[in-house]
DSSP file (Angstrom, degrees, kcal/mol; ACC not computed):
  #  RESIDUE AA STRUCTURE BP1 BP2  ACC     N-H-->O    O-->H-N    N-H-->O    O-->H-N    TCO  KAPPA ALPHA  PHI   PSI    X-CA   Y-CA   Z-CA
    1    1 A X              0   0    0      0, 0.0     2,-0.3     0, 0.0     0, 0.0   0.000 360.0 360.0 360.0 156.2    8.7   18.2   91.7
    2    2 A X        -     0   0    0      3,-0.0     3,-0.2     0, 0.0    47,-0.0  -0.865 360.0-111.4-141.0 115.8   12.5   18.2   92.1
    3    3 A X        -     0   0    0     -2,-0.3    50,-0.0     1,-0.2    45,-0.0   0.393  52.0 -80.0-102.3 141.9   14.6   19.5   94.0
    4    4 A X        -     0   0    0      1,-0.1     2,-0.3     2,-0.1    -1,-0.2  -0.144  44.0-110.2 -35.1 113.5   17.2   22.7   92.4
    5    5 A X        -     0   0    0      1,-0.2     4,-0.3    -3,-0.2    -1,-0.1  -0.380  30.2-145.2 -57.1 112.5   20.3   21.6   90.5
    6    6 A X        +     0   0    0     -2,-0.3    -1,-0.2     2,-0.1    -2,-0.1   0.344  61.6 122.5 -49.8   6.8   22.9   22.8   93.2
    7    7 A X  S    S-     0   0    0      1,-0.1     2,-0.7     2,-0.0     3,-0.1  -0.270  76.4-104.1 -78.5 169.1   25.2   23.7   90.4
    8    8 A X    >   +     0   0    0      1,-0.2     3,-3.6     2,-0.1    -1,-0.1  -0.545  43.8 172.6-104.3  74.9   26.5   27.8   90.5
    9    9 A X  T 3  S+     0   0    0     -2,-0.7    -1,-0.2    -4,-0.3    -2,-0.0   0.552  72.6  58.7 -43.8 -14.1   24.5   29.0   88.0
   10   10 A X  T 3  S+     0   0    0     -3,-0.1    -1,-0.3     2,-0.1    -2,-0.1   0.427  78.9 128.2-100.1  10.8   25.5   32.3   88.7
   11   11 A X    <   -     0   0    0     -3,-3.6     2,-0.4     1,-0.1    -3,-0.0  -0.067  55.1-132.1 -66.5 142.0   29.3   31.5   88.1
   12   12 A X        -     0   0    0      1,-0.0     2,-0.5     2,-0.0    -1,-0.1  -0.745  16.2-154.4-102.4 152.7   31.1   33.8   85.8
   13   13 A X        -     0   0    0     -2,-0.4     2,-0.7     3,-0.0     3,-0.1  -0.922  21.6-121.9-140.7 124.4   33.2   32.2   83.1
   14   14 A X    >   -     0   0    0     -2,-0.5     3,-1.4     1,-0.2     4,-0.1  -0.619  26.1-153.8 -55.9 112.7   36.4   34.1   81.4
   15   15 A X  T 3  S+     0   0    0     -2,-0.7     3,-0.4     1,-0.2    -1,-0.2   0.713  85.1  64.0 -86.5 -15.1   35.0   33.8   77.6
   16   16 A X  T >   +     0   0    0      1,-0.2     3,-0.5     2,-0.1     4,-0.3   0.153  62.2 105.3 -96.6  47.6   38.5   33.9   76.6
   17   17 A X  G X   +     0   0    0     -3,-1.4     3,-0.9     1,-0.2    -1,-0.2   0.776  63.4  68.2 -75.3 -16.2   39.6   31.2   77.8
   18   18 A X  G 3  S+     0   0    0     -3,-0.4    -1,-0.2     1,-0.2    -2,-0.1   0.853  98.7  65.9 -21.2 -66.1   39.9   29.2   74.6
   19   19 A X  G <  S+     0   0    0     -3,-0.5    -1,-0.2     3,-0.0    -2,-0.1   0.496  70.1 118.5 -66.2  -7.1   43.2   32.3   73.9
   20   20 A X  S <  S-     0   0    0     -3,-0.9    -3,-0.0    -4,-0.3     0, 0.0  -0.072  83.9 -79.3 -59.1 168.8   45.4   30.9   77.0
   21   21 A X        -     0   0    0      1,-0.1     2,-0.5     0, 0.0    -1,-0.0  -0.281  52.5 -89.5 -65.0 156.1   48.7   29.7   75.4
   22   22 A X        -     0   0    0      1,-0.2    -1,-0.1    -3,-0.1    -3,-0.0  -0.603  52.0 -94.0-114.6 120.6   49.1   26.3   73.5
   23   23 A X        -     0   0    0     -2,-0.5    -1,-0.2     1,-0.1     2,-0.1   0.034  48.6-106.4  -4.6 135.5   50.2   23.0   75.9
   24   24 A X        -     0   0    0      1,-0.1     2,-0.2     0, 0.0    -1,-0.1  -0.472  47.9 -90.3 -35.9 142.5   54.3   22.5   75.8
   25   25 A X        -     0   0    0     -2,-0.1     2,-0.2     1,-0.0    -1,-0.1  -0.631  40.4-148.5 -64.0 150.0   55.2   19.6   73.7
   26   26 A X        -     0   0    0      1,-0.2     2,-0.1    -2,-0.2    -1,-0.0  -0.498  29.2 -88.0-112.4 161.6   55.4   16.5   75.4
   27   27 A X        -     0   0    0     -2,-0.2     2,-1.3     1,-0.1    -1,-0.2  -0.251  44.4 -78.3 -93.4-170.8   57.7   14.0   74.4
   28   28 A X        -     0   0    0      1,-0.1     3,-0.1    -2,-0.1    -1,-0.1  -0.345  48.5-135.8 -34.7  52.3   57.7   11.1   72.0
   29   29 A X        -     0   0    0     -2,-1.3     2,-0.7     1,-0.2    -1,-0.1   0.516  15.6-122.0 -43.6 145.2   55.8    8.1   73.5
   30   30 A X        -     0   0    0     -3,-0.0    -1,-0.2     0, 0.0    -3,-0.0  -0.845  21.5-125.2-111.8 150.9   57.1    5.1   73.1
   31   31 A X        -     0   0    0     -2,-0.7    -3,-0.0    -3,-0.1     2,-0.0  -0.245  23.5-123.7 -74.6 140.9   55.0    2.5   71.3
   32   32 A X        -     0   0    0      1,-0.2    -1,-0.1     2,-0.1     3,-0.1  -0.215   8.0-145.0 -74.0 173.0   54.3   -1.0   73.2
   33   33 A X  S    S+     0   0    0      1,-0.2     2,-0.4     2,-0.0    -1,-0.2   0.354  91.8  53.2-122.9  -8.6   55.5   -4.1   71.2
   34   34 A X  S    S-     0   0    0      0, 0.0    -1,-0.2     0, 0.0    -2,-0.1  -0.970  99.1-112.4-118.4 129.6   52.5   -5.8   72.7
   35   35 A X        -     0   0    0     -2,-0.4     2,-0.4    -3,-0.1    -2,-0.0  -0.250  32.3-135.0 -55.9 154.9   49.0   -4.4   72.5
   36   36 A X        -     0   0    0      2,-0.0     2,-0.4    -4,-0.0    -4,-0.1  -0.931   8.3-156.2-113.6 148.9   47.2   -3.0   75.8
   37   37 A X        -     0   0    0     -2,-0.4     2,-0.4     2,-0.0    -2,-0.0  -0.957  13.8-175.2 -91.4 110.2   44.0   -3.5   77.0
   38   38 A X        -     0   0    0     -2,-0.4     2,-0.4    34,-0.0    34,-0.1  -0.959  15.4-150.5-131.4 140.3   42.5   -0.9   79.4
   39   39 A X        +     0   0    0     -2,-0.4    35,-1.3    32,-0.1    34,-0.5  -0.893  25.4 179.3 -87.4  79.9   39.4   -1.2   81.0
   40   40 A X  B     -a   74   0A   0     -2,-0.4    35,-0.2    33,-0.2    33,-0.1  -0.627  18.3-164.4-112.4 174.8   37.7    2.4   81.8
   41   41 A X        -     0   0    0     33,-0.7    35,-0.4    31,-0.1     2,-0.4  -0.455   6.7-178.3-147.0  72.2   34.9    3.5   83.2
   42   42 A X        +     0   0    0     33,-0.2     2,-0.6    35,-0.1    35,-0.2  -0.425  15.9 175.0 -92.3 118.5   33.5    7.1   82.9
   43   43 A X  E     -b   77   0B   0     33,-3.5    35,-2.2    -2,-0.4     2,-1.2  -0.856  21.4-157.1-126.5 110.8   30.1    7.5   85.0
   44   44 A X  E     -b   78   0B   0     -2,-0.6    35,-0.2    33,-0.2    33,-0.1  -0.752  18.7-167.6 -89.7 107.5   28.3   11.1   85.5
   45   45 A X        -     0   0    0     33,-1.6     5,-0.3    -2,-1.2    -1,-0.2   0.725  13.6-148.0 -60.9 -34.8   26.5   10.1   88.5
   46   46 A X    >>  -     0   0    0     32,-0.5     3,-2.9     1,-0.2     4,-1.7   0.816  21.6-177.8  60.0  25.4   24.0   13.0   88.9
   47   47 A X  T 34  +     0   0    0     32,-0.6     5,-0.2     1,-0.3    -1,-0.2   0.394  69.2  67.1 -57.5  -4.9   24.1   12.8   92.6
   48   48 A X  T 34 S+     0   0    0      3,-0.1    -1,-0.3     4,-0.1     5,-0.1   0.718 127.7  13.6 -93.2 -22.1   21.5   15.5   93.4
   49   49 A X  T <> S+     0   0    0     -3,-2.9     4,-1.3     3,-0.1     5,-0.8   0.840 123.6  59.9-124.4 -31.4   19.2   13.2   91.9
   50   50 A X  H  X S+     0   0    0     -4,-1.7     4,-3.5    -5,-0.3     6,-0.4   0.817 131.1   8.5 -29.3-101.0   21.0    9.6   91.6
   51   51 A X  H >4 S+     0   0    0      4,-0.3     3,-1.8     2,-0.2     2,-1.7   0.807 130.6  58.5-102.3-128.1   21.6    9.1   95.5
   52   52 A X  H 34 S+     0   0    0      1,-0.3    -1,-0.2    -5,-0.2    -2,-0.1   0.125 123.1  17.9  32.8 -65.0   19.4   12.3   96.8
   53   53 A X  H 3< S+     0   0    0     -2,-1.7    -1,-0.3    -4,-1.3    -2,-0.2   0.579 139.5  26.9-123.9 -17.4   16.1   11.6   95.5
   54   54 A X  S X< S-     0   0    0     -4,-3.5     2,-3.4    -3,-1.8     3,-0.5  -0.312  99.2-110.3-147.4  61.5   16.5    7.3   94.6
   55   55 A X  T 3   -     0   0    0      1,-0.2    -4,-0.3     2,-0.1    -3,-0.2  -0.029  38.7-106.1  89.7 -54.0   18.9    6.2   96.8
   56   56 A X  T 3> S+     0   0    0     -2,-3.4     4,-0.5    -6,-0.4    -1,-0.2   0.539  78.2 132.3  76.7  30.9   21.3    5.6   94.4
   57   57 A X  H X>  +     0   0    0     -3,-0.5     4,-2.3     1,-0.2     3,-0.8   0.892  66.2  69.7 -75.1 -36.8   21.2    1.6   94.3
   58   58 A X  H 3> S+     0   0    0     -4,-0.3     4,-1.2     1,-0.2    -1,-0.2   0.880 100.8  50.9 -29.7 -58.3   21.0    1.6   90.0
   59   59 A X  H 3> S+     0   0    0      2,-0.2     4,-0.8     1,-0.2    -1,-0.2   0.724 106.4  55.0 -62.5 -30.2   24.8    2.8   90.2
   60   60 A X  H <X S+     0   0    0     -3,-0.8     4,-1.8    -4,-0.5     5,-0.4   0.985 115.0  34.4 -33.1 -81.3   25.8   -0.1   92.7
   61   61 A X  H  < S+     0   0    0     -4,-2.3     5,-0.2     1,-0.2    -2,-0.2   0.581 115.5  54.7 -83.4  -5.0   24.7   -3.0   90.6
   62   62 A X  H  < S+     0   0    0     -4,-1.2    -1,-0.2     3,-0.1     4,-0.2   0.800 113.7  47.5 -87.2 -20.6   25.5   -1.3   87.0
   63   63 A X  H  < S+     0   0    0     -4,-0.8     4,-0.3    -3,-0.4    -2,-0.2   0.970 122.0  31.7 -44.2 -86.6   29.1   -0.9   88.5
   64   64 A X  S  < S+     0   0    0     -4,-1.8     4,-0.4     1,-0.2     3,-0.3   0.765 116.9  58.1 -43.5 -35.3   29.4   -4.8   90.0
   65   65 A X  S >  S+     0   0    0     -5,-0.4     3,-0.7     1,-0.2    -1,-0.2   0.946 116.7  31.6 -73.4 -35.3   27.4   -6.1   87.3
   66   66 A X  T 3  S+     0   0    0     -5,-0.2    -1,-0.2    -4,-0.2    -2,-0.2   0.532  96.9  83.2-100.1   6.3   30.0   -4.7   84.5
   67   67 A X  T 3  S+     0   0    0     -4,-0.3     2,-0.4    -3,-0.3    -1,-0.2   0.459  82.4 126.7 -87.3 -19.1   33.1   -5.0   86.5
   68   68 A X    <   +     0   0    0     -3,-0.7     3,-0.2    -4,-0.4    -1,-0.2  -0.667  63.8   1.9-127.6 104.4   33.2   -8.7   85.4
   69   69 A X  S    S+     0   0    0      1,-0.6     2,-0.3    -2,-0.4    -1,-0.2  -0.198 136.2  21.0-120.4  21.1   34.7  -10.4   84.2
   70   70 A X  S    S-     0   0    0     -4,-0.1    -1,-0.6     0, 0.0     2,-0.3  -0.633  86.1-127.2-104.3 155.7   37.8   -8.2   83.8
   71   71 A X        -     0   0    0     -2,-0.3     2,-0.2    -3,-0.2   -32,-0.1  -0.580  26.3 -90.5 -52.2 153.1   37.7   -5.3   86.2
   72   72 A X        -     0   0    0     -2,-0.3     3,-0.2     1,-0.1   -32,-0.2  -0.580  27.5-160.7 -69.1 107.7   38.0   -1.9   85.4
   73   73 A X  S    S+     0   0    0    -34,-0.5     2,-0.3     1,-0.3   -33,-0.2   0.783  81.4  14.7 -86.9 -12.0   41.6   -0.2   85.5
   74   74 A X  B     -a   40   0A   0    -35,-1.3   -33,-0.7     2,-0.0     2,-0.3  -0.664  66.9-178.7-155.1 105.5   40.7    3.1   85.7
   75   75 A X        -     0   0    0     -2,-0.3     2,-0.4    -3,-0.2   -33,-0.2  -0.869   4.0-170.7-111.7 149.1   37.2    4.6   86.7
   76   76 A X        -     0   0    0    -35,-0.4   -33,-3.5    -2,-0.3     2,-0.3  -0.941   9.6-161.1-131.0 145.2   36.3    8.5   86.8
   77   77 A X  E     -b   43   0B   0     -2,-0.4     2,-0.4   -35,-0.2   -33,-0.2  -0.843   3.5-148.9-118.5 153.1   32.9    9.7   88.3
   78   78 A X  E    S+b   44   0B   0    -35,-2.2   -33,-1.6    -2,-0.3   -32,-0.5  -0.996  79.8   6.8-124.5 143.0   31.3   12.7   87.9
   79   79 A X  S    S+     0   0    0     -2,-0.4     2,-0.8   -35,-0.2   -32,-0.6   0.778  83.3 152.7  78.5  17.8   29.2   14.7   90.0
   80   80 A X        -     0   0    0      1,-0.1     3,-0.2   -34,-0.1    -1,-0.2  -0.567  21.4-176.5 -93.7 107.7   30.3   11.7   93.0
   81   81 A X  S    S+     0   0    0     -2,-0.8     2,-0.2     1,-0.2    -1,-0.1   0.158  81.6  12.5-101.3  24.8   29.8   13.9   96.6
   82   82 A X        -     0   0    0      2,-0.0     4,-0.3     0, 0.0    -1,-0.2  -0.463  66.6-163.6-174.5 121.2   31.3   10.3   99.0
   83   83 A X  S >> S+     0   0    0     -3,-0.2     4,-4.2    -2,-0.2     3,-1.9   0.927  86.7  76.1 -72.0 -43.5   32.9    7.6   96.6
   84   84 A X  H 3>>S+     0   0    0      1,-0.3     4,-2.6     2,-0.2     5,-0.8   0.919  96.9  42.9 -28.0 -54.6   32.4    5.3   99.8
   85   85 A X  H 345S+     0   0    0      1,-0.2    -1,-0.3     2,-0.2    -2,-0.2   0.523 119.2  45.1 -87.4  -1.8   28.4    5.1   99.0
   86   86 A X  H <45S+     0   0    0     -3,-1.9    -1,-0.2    -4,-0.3    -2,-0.2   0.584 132.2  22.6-112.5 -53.2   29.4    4.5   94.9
   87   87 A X  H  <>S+     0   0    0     -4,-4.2     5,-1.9     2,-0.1     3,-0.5   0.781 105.6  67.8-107.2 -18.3   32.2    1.9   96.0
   88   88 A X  T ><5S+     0   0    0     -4,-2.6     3,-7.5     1,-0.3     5,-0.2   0.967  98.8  52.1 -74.1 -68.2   31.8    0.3   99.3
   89   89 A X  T 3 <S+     0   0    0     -5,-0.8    -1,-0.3     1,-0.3    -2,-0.1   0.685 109.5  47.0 -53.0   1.1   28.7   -1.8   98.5
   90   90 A X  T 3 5S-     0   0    0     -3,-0.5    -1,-0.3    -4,-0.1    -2,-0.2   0.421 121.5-104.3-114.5  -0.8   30.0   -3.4   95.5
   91   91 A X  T < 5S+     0   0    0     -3,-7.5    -3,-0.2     1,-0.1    -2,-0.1   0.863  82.5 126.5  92.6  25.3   33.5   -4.3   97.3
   92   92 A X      <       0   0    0     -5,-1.9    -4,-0.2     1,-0.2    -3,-0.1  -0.327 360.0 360.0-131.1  24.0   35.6   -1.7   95.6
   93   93 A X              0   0    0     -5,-0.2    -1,-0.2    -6,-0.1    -5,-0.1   0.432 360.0 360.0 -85.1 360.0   37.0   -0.2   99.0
């Protein structure tokens, strides 16, 4: 057994929200003369069951283990309820 996905199932959702008005243009970018290399890292944590129900050590060491030997320039979590317990233990405070 497992404990209830905390999510608000009961949430009501505008079904036209797709119709809202189309983005402003933005302006031109301008193009680099060197390429860049950026590092990301997009991690859906699952925290009701990750860190809840095992602890959440898995996320630690797949985090530190893949962080090297470049680090990461930009990581985004999902589902993360204290970034401290995701970042502290790997040295990422």
């Amino acid at each position: 057994t497992h404990p209830t996905c905390p999510r608000p199932c009961s949430a009501q959702w505008d079904v036209n929200w797709c119709e809202a008005p189309a983005a402003p243009e933005l302006w031109a970018p301008k193009l680099p003369e060197e390429p860049t290399q950026v590092r990301v890292l997009s991690y859906n944590l699952f925290w009701w069951n990750l860190y809840n129900i095992h602890g959440g050590l898995s996320a630690d060491s797949l985090i530190k283990k893949t962080s090297t030997p470049e680090p990461y320039d930009v990581i985004g979590l999902q589902e993360c309820e204290d970034p401290d317990k995701v970042f502290k233990p790997v040295g990422m405070d």
